[in-house]
C-alpha positions in Angstrom: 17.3 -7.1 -0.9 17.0 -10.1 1.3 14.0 -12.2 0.7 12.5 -15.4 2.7 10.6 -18.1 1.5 6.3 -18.5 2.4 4.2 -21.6 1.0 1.1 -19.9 -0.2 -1.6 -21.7 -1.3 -4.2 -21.0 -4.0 -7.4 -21.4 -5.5 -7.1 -23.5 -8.8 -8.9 -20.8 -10.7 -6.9 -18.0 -9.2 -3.5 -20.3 -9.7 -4.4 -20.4 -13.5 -5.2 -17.0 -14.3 -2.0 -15.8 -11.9 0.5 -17.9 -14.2 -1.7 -16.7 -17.5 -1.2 -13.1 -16.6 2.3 -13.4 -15.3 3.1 -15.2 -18.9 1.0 -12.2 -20.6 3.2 -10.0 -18.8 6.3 -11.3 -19.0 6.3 -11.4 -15.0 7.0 -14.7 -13.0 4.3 -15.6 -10.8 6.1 -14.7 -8.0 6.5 -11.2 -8.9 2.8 -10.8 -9.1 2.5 -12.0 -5.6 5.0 -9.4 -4.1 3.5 -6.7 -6.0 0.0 -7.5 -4.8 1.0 -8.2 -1.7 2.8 -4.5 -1.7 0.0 -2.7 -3.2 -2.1 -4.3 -0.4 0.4 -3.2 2.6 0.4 0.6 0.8 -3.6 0.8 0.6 -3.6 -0.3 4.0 -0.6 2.3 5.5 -2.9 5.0 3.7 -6.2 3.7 5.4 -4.2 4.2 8.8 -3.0 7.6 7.5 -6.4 8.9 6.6 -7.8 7.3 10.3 -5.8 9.8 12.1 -6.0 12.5 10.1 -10.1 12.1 10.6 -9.2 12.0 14.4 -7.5 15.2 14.4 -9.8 16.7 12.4 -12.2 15.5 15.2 -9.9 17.0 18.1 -8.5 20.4 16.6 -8.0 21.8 20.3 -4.8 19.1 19.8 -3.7 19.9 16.7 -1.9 23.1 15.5 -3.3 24.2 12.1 -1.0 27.6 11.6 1.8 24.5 10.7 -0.2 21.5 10.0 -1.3 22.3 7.1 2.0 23.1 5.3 3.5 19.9 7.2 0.7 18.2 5.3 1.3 19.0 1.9 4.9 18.8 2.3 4.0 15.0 3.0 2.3 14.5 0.4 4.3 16.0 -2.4 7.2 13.9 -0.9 5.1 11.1 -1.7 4.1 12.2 -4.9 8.1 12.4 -5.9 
């Protein structure tokens, strides 16, 4: 994977406690940043996921429940693998 370089900058506080936990884990601090920073992106992608799923719940003239359903779950236990 390709990666590019971003100057972040941080609290003090939250500077110290990101290089204590990255030592405590055996992570480098940089790590800890991508994964947060992914975890973050993820929570987000799902908010956007649930959003439309609440709008076609609001608009089920559009929507065609005899295969949505099973399209749904197939999702979702293709995210679950």
């Amino acid at each position: 994977m390709s990666t590019t370089s971003r100057t972040i900058r941080f609290p003090e506080q939250v500077s110290r406690r990101g290089a204590a936990l990255a030592k405590r884990t055996g992570k480098s601090f940089n790590e800890l940043v991508v994964e947060s920073v992914e975890e973050r992106i993820r929570r987000e992608e799902d908010q956007e996921w649930i959003k439309d799923l609440d709008w076609l719940a609001d608009h089920p003239e559009l929507t065609d429940v005899e295969y949505g359903i099973p399209a749904f779950n197939e999702v979702l236990n293709a995210q679950a693998e």
